[in-house]
C-alpha positions in Angstrom: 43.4 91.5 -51.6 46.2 94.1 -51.3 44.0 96.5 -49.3 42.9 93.7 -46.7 46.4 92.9 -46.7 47.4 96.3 -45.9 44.7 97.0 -43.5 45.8 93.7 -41.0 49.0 94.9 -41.1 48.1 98.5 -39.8 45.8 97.3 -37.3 48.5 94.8 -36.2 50.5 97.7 -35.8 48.3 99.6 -34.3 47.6 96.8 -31.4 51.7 96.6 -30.9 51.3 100.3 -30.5 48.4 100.3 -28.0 50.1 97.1 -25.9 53.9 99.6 -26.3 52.1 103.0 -25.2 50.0 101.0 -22.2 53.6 98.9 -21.0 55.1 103.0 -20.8 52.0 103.9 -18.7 50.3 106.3 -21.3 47.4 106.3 -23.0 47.4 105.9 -27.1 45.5 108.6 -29.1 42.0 107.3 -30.0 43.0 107.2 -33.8 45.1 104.5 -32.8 42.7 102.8 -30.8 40.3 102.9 -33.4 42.0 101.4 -35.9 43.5 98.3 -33.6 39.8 97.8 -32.8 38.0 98.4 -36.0 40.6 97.2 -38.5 40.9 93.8 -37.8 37.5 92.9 -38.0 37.3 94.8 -41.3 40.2 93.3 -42.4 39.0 89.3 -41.5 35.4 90.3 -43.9 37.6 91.9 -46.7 39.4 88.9 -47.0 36.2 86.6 -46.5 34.6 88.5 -49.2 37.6 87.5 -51.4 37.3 83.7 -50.3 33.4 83.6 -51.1 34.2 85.3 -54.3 37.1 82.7 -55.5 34.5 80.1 -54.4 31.7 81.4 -56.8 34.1 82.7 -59.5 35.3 78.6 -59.3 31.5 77.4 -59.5 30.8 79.6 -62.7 34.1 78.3 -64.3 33.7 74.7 -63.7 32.4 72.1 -66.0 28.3 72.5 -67.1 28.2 68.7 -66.9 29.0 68.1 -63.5 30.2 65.2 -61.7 
């Protein structure tokens, strides 16, 4: 969880970067780019892969009787 986490707030950063850089009339390095375009999506299936795991790990814990 910490790494998606870590990864939305980079690529955050990274956008606030690319939005700062393009207000000055520059253009940001492609690393920069890169990782305001790729990281958010990556980030948003890290942390859907967390929610589809918490929803099985809850399935195998529950009760075998049902409701």
């Amino acid at each position: 969880m910490a790494t998606a986490v870590l990864l939305a707030v980079l690529s955050l950063a990274a956008v606030g970067a690319v939005m700062a850089l393009a207000a000055a009339g520059q253009a940001a390095p492609q690393w920069i780019t890169s990782t305001a375009l790729y990281g958010l999506p990556a980030a948003f299936l890290l942390m859907l892969v967390l929610v589809v795991d918490g929803v099985a790990a809850r399935r195998r814990a529950g009760s075998p009787g049902g409701r």
